[in-house]
N, C-alpha and C positions, 0 to 999 in steps of 0.2 A: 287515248286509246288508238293504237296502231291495227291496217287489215292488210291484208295482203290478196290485192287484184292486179296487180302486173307487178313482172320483179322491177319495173323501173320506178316501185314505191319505197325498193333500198336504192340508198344511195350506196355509191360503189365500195367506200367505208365500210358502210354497213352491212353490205354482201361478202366484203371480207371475213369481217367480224363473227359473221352466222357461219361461213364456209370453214375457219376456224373452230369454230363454236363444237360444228359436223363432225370435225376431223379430230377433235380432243373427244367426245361419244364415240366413234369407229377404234380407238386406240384403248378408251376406258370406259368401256359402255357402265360396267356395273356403280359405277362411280353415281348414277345417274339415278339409278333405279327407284328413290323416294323422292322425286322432285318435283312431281305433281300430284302427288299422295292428295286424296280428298277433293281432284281436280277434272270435272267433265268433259268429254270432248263428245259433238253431236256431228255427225257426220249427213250431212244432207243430199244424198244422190237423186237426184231428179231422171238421170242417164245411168245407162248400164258402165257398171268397170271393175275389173279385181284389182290390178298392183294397187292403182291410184287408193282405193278406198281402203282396202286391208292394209298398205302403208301405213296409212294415215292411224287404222286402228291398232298394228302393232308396233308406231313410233310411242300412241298416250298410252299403252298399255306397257309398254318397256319403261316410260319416264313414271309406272304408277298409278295412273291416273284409269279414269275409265270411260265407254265409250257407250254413246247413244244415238240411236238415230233409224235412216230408211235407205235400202238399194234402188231402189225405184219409185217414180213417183204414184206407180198404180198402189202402191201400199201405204202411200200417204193423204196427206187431206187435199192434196192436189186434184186428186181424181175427182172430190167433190166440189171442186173448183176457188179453193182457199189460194190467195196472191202469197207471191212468194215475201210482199213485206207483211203478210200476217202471220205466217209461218215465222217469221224470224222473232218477230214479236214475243210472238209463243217461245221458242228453244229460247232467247235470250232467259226465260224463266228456268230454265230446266239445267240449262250447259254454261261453261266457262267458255266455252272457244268453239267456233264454229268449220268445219269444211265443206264449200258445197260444190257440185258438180252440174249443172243445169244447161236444155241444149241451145237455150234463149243466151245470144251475145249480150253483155251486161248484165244478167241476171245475178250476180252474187256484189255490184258494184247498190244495187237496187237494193240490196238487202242490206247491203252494209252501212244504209242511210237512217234506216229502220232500228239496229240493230243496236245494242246493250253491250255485244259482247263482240271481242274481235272475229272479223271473215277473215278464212280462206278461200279465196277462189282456188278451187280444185280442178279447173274447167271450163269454159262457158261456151258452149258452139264450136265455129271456129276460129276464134277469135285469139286467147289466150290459156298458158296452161303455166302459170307461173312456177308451182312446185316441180312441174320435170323439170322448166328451166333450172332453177334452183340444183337439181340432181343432176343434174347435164354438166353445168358448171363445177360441180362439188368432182364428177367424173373426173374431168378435165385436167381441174387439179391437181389432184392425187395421184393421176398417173402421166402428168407431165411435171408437174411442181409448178406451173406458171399459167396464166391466163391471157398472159402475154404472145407476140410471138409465134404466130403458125395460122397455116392455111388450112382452111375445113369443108368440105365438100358434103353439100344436103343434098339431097338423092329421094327422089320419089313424089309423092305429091305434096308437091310446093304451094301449090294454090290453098287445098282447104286445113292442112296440116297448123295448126295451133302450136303445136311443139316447136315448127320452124320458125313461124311468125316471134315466138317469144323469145327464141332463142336467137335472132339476129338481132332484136331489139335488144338484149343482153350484153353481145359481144362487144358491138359497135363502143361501148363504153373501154374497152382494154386498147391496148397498142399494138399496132401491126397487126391485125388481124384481115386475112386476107378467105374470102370467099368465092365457090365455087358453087353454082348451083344449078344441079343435074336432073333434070325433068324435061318430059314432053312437051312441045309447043300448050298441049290446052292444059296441062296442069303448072305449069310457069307460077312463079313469086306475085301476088298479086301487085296493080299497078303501084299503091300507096308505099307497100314496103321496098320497093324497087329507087321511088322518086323521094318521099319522105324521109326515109330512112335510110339507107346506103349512100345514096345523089347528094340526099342534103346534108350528108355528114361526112363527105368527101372518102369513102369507105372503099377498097379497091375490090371488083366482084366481075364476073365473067358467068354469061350462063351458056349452058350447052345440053347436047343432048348424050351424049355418051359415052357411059361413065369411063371406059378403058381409058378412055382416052386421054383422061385427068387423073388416073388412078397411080401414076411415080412422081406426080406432085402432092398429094395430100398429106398433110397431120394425122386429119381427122376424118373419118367418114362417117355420118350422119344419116343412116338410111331409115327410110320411112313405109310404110306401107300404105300402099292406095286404099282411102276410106271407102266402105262401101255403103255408107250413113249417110254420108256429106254427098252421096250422084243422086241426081232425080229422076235419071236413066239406067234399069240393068244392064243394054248395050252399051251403053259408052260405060259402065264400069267394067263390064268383061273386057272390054276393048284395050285398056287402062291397065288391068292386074299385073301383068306378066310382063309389062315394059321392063323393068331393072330385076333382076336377080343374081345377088352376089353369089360368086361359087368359089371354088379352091382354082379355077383357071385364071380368074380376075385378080385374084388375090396375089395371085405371082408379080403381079406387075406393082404391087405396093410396097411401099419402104418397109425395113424390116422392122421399125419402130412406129408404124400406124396404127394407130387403134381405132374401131370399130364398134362404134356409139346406136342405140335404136329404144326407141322410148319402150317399144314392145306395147300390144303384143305383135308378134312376128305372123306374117298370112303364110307369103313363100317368096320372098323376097330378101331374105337369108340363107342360103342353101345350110341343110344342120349340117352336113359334112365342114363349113368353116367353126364350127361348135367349137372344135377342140383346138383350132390357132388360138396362140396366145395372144394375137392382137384383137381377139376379140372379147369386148369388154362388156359386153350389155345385160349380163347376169349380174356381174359385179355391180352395173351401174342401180339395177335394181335393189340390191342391195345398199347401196350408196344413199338411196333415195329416202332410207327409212331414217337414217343418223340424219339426214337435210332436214326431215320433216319433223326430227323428235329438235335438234335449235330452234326451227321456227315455233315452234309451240312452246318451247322454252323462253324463246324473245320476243314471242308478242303478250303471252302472259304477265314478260318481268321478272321472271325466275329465273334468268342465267346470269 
């Protein structure tokens, strides 16, 4: 039995193979439609979220299948103080396949030691968020054809962002991939993914602070929005918010084939006036995200 708590538990094979998988469902969804017929998916939110969780519920409800579970942990046995390996205990009885979201780093690695049936890490802190990787990549592809080959620019907060963390630990795996990472002195790449990760894997990366100024070199731009979850201070997050704001004047400085990546959701760190360029992508990628999640529940199952 296969889980998935970080995408570096596909091998790059294998991420092919699922990225594939995505992209023959986005070409012939209906193709799919009975492939988990009589098949559970429990959905475990400990943490608030709509794409992530509704995805997840309209990927097993498109493959068939059907869905059970909690948005929150105040409406589970959490609140009466149940561990999250007795919870899993339990759904392993109830569900085929698990996704969980929890704000505790590790927590869905913890359940998946417990567990009967395969995890999804949907989440965990700010640690990792394997499936937007997953959608991020499946992006990428689709509207470059390669995963190879181009410079990508993460923008916003670098430090507690989960999406970033997984998503450099992703790329570093391709060829030539070249990094740009655009944030404030105190929201910076934490120190581990800077030395362990890019250092130790001889990876080419520059950080700075402003995005213009990198904005006629980029592929990819990757913007993020400063969490206001992850500060233990209102003032330093007010202070925080309003650092990056892409607008239609920044945008003139970008190549005509950039595209414009954001896990969503969007604070104001998007101006909507970029809504309507075509290089921007991040509606699509949300859509992108549900054909990602309906392979993976296809390939951890067995059924693709």
């Amino acid at each position: 039995m296969k889980h998935l708590l970080s995408p570096l538990d596909f091998s790059v094979q294998e991420l092919d193979e699922l990225l594939a998988l995505a992209s023959d469902i986005a070409t012939n969804p209906t193709k799919y439609n009975h492939h988990c017929d009589g098949k559970k998916l429990a959905t475990l939110f400990y943490e608030p979220s709509t794409r992530t969780r509704l995805s997840f519920e309209a990927a097993m409800l498109n493959l068939g299948g059907s869905v059970l579970g909690f948005s929150s942990a105040d409406s589970s046995s959490a609140a009466k103080g149940e561990s999250v390996s007795d919870t899993i205990r339990v759904i392993s009885c109830y569900a085929d396949i698990c996704a969980m979201r929890h704000p505790k780093e590790g927590a869905p690695m913890v359940a998946s030691e417990k567990s009967r049936i395969p995890v999804i890490n949907a989440g965990d802190g700010g640690h990792e968020h394997p499936t937007q990787t997953l959608t991020d990549l499946m992006t990428i592809n689709e509207l470059r054809g390669s995963l190879d080959n181009f410079t990508i620019g993460l923008c916003g907060d670098l430090k507690f962002g989960r999406t970033v963390h997984s998503l450099i630990n992703s790329l570093i795996r391709y060829k030539n991939i070249k990094f740009v990472l655009i944030s404030p002195k105190e929201l910076r790449v934490p120190d581990y993914i800077r030395e362990d990760v890019l250092e130790a894997n001889g990876v080419e990366y520059k950080e700075v602070e402003k995005l213009e100024d990198v904005m006629p070199e980029l592929d990819i731009l990757y913007m993020t929005r400063v969490q206001k979850e992850r500060f233990f201070s209102e003032d330093e997050y007010l202070r925080m918010k309003d650092f990056y704001i892409l607008d239609k004047t920044k945008m003139e400085l970008a190549k005509p084939d950039m595209y414009i990546l954001h896990p969503l959701p969007r604070v104001n760190e998007i101006s909507v006036e970029v809504d309507d360029d075509p290089r921007a992508a991040y509606f699509k990628q949300a859509q992108y995200g549900v054909y990602v999640r309906m392979a993976l529940i296809l390939t951890l199952l067995g059924l693709n």
